[in-house]
C-alpha positions in Angstrom: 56.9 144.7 5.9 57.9 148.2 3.3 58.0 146.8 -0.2 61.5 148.5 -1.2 61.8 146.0 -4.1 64.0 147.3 -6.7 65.4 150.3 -4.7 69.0 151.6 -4.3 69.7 152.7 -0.7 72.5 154.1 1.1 73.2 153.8 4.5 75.4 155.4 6.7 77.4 154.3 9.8 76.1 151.0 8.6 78.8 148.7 10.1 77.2 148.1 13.6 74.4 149.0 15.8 70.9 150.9 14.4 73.1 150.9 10.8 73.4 147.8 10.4 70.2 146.3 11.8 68.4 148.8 9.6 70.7 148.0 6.7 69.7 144.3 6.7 66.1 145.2 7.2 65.8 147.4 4.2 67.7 144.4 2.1 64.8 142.3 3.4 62.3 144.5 2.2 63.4 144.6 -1.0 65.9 146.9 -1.5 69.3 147.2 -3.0 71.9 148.7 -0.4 74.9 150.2 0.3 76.4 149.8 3.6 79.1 152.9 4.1 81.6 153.4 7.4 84.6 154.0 8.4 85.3 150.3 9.7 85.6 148.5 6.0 85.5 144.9 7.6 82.7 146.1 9.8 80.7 147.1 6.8 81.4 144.1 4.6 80.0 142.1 7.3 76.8 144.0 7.0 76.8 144.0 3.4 77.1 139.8 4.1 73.7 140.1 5.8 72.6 142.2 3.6 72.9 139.8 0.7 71.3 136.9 2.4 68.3 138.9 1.7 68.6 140.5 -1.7 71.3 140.5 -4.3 74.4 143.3 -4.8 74.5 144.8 -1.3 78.2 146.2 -1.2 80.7 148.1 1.5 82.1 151.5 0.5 84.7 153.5 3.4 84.5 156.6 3.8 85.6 159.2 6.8 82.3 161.3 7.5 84.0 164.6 9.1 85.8 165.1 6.0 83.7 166.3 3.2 86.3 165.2 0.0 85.5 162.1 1.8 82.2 162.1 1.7 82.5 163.5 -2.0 84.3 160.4 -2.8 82.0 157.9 -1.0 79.0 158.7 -3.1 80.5 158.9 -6.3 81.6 155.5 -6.0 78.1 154.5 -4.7 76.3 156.3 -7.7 78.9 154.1 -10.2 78.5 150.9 -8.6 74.6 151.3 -8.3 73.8 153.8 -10.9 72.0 156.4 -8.7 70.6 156.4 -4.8 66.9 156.2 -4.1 66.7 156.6 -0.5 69.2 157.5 2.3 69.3 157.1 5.8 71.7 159.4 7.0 72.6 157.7 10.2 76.7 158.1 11.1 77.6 159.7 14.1 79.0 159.8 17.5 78.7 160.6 21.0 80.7 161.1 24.2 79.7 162.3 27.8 80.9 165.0 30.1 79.6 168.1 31.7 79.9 171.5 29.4 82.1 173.0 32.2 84.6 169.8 31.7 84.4 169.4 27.8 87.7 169.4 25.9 87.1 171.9 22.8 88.3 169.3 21.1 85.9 166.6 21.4 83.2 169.4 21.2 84.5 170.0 17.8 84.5 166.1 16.8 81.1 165.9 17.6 79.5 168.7 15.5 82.0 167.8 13.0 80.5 164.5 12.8 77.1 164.0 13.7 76.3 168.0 12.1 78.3 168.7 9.4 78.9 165.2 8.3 75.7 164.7 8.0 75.3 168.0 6.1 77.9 166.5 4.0 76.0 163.3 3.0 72.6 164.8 2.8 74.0 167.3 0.4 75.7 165.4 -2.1 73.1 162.6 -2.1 70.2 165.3 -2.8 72.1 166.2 -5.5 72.3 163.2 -7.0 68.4 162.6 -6.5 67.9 165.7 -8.1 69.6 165.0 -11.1 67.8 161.7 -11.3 64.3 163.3 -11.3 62.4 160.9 -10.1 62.3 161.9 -6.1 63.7 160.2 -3.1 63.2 159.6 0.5 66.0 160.4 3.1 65.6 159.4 7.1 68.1 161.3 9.2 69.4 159.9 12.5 68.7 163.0 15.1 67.7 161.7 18.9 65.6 162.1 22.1 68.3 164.6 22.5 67.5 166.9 20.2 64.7 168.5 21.6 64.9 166.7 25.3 68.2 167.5 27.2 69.9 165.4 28.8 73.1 166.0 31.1 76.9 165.7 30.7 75.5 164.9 26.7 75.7 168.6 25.5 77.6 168.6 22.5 75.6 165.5 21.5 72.4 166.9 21.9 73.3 170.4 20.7 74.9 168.8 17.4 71.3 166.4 16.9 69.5 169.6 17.8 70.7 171.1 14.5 70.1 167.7 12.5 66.8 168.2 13.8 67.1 171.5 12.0 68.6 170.3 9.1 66.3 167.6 8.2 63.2 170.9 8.8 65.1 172.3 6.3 65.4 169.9 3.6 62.0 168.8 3.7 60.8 172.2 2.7 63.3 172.9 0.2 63.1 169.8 -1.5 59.7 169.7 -1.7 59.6 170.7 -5.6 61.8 167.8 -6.4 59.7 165.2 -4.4 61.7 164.0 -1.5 61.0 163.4 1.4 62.9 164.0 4.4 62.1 162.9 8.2 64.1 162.0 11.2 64.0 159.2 13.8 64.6 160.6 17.6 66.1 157.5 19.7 66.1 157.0 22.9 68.3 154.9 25.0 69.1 151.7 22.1 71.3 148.8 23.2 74.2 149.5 20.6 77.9 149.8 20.9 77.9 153.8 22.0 75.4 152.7 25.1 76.6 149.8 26.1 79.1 150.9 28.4 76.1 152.8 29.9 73.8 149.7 30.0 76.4 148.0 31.9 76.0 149.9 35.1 73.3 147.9 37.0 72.3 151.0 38.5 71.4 153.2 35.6 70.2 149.8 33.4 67.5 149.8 36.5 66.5 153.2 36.3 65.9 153.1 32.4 64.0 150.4 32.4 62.0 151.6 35.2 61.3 155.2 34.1 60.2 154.1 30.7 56.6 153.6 29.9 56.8 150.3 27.9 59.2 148.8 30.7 62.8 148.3 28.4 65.2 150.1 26.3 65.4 149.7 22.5 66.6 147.3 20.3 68.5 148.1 17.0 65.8 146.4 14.9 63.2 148.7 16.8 64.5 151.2 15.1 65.0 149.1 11.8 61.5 148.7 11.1 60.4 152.7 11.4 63.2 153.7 9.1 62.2 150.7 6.9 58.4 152.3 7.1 59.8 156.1 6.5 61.9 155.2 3.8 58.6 153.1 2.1 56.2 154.7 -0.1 53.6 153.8 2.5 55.1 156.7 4.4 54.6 159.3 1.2 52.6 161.9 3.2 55.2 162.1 6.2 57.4 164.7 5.3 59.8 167.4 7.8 58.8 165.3 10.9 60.5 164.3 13.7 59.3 160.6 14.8 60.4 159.8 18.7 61.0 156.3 19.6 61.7 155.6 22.7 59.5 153.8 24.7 57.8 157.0 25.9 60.7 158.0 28.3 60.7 161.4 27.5 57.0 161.5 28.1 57.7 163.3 31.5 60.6 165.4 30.0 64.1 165.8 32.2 64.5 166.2 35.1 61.5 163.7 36.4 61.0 165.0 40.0 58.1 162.0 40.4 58.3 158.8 38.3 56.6 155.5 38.5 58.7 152.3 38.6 57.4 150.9 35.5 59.0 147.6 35.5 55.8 147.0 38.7 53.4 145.9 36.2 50.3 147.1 37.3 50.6 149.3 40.3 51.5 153.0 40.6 53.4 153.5 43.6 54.8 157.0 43.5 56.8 156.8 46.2 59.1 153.4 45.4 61.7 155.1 43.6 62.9 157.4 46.5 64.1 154.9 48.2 66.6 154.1 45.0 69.4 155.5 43.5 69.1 158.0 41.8 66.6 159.5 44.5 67.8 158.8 47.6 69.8 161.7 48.5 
């Protein structure tokens, strides 16, 4: 387990899913934290868990694709915690549908959110570390998606994509003032935005099949490598992007031959064409 004892973290989009299952894991290792979303009862609920684990965990709302918003958010975390250790920068969205299809504006909600919001937060917490002088470590959400495409999820990936960027960025810049900066890269994670995907018996089969370590993710998968990032143990990790996703992108998109790897072992290449999605 990270020893985070004594520090002041802020998560974001910390009411459900990767956010709060990472939330609770930081407060376990120690750690002081601030649970921030748009949902306020969602994010009490995590600070709740939170403080089943450590003491003065607390619930601040706050509208990520508006930067007075953001602005506000962090103020009021620096005054009720007195300054913000480590970040992870995790809030965001996504939505499916073929770039030929798109509405504009749901294009625009998604790099308003997942980009620039988190451009937002990242900014005005580095900030704040700076002018506490003693460093920091910051973990942004980016995904598979960002350097693995994926259909009908443009806007997503495209918007993680320049996360990806981001979080290149800040590493280098911020250098001088010792933070560190990384990003986690999930893969398919059974959380609200992909349960309605994991619901279809059909494409539940074929993810667990065309990934190496035979399942998708779980929240506190995740959990546990921010936890680490965030840790000192993870000091000489800096501008990298850490996949985690069972190795499904080992074989990159489109997979034209793929192993069934829920057939523990045997390697039949030719199962799957039988089986949607192959048989055509």
């Amino acid at each position: 387990m990270a020893d985070l004892k004594d520090k002041l973290a802020l998560v974001t989009g910390g009411a459900r899913g990767l956010g709060q299952a990472t939330a609770v894991e930081l407060a376990r290792c120690g750690a002081r934290v601030a649970v921030a979303d748009r949902k306020t009862e969602a994010a009490e609920e995590t600070a709740a868990l939170c403080a089943q684990h450590t003491a003065g965990a607390q619930a601040f709302t706050y509208d990520q694709s508006k930067a007075e918003s953001v602005q506000a958010c962090i103020g009021e975390v620096v005054a009720a915690f007195g300054g913000i250790d480590l970040l992870f920068a995790n809030a965001g969205t996504g939505r499916f549908a073929p770039i030929a299809d798109m509405k504009k504006a749901d294009w625009d909600l998604l790099i308003q959110i997942n980009l620039n919001g988190t451009f937002y937060v990242c900014q005005d917490v580095v900030r704040q570390m700076i002018k506490q002088g003693r460093g920091g470590k910051i973990v942004l959400t980016a995904s598979s998606g960002a350097t693995v495409m994926c259909d009908q999820l443009g806007a997503y990936c495209a918007s993680k994509a320049g996360v990806f960027m981001l979080m290149k960025h800040m590493a280098s810049e911020l250098g001088n003032y010792r933070i560190n900066v990384n990003a986690i890269q999930p893969g398919v994670v059974a959380t609200g935005m992909t349960g309605p995907m994991l619901a279809d018996d059909r494409i539940k089969r074929m993810l667990v099949r065309q990934t190496p370590v035979g399942r998708w993710g779980e929240p506190r998968d995740v959990a546990k490598l921010v936890a680490f990032l965030l840790s000192d143990d993870a000091g000489y990790i800096n501008g990298e992007g850490i996949m985690i996703d069972g190795g499904s992108t080992l074989h990159g998109y489109p997979r034209w031959y793929s192993l069934d790897y829920t057939n523990a072992n045997e390697c039949d290449w030719q199962a799957l064409f039988d089986e949607y999605p192959y048989k055509g």
